[in-house]
Backbone bond lengths (Angstrom), bond angles and torsions (degrees), N, CA, C in turn:
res aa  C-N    CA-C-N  psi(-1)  N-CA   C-N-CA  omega(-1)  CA-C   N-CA-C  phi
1 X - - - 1.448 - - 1.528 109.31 -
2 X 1.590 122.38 135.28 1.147 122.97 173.51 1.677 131.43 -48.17
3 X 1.491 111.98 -30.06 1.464 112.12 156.21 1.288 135.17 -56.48
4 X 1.532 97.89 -47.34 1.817 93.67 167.66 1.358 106.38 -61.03
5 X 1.441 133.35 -49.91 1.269 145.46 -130.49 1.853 102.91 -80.74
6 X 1.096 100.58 -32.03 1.543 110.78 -163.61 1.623 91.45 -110.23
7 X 1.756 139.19 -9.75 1.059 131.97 -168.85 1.685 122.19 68.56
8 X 1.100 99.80 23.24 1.775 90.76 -174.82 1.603 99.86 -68.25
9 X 1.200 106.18 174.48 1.460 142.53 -178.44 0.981 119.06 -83.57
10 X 1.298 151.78 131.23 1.318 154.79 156.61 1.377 112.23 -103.67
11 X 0.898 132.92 108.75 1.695 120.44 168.37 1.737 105.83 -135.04
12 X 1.497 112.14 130.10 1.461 118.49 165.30 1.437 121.31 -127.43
13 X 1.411 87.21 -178.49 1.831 87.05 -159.76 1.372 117.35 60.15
14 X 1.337 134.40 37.34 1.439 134.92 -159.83 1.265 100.66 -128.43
15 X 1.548 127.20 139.96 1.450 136.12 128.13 1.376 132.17 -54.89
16 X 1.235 103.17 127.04 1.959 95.40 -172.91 2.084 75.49 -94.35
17 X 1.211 112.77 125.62 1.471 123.81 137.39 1.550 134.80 -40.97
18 X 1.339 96.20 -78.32 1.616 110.67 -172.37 1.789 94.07 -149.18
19 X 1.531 118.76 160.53 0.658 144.76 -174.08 1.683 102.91 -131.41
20 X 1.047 126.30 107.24 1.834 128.22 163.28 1.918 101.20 -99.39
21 X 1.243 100.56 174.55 1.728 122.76 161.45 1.788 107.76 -52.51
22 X 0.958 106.67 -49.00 1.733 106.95 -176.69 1.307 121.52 -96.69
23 X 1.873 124.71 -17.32 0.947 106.97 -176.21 1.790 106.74 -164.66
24 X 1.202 126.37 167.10 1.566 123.78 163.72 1.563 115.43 -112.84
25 X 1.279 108.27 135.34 1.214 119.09 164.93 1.400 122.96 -98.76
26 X 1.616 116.66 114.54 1.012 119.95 178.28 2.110 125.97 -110.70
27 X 1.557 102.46 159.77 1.220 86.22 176.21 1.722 99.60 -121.37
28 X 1.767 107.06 149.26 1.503 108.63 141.83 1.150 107.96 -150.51
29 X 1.608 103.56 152.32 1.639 118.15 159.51 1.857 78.34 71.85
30 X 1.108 124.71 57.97 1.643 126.03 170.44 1.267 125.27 35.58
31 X 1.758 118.19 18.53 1.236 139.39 177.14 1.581 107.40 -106.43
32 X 1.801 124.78 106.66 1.425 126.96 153.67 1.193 103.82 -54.47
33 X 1.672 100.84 152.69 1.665 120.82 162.06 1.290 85.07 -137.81
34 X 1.569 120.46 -178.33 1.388 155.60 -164.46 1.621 90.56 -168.67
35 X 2.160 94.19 112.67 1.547 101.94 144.63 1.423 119.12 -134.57
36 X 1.287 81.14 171.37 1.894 95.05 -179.16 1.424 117.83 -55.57
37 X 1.686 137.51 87.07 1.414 100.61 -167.47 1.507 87.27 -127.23
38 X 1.616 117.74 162.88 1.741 107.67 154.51 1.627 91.14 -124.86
39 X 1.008 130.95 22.62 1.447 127.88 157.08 1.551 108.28 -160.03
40 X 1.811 94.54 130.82 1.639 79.46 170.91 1.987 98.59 -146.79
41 X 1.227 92.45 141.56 1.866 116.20 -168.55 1.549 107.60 -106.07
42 X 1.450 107.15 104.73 1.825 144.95 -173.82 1.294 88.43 -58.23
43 X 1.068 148.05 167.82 1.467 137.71 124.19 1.669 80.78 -139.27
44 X 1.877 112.45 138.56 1.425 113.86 -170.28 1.617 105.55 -154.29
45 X 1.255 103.94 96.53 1.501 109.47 156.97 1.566 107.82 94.88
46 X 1.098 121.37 -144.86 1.783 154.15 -171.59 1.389 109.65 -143.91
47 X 1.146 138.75 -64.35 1.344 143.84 -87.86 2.281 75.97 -146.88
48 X 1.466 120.70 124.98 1.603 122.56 -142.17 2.333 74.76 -86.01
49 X 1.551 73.02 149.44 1.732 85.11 -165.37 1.706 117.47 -173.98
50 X 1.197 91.99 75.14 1.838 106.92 -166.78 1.476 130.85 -116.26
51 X 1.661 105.27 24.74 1.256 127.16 168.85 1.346 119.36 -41.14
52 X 1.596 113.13 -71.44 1.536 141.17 135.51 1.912 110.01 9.30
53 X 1.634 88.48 -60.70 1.996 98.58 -164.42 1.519 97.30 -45.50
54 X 2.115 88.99 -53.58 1.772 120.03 -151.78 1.760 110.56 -50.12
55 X 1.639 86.60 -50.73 1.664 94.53 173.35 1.370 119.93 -31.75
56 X 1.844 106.43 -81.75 1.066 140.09 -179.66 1.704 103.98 -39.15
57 X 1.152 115.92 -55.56 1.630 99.07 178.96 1.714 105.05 -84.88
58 X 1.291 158.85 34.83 0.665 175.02 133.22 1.415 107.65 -60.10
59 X 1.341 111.56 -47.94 1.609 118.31 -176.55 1.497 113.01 -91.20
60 X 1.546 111.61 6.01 1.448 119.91 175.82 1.435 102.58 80.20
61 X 1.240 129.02 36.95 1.788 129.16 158.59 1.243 129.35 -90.09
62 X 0.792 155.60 169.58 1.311 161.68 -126.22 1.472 101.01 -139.99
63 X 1.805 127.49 78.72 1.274 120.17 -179.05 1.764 116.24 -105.22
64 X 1.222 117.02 148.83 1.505 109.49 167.09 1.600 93.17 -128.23
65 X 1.498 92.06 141.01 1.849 97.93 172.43 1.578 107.25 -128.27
66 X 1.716 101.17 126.08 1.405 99.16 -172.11 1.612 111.66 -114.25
67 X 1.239 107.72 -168.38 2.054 114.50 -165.62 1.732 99.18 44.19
68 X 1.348 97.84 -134.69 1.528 114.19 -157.36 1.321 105.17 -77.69
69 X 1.261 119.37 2.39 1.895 114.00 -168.27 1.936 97.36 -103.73
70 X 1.505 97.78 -18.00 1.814 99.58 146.49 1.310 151.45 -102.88
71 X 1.847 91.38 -15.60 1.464 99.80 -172.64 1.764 88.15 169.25
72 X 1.421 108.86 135.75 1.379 122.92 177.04 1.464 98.36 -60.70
73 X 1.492 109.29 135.55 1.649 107.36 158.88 1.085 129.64 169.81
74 X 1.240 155.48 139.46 1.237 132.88 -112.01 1.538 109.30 -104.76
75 X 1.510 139.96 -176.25 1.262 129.99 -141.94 1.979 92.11 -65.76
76 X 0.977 106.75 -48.77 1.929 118.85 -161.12 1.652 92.25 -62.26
77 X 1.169 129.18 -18.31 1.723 120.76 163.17 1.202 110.24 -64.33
78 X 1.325 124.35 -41.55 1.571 122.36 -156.74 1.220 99.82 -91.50
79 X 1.129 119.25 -41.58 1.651 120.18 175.83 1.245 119.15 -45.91
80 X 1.748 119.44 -67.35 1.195 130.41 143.69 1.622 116.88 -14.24
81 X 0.714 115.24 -93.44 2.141 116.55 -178.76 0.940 110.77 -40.88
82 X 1.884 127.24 -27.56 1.118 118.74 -162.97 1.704 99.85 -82.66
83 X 1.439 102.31 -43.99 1.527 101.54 178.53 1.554 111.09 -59.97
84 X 1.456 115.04 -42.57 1.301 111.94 -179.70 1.224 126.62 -37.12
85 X 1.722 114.74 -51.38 1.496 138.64 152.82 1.126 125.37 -26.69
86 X 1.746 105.66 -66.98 1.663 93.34 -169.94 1.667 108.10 -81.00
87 X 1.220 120.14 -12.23 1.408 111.85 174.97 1.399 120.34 -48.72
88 X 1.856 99.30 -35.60 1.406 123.21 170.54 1.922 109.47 -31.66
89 X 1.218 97.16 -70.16 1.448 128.10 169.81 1.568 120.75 -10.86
């Protein structure tokens, strides 16, 4: 599978902190880390919530927002964008 394969990250239940050029800082359980990232993919909640996106491109980053936190639509939309996205990648 491409996650093991490429080493990505999984982390849940997590706060993303800050986001820099080289890396994200995250919190859980009231413990910071610092990692190495040059891309890193939110996935957040149910319930439409894109404050987060607004920021982030605000600061001139490079955001994509997929399912309902871009546009209502049914599961085969989000899938779609989502691949669209990381192809981006």
């Amino acid at each position: 599978m491409a996650i093991e394969q490429y080493q990505i990250g999984i982390h849940t239940d997590t706060k993303i902190v800050k986001i820099s050029e080289e890396s994200v800082t995250i919190e859980r359980d009231g413990k910071q880390s610092v990692l190495a990232a040059d891309t890193v993919i939110s996935s957040i909640g149910y319930i439409f919530e894109n404050s987060l996106a607004q920021q982030l491109k605000d600061c001139g980053a490079q955001v994509e927002t997929l399912g309902d936190c871009d546009h209502v639509s049914n599961l085969m939309g989000a899938i779609w964008k989502a691949f669209e996205s990381a192809s981006k990648i």
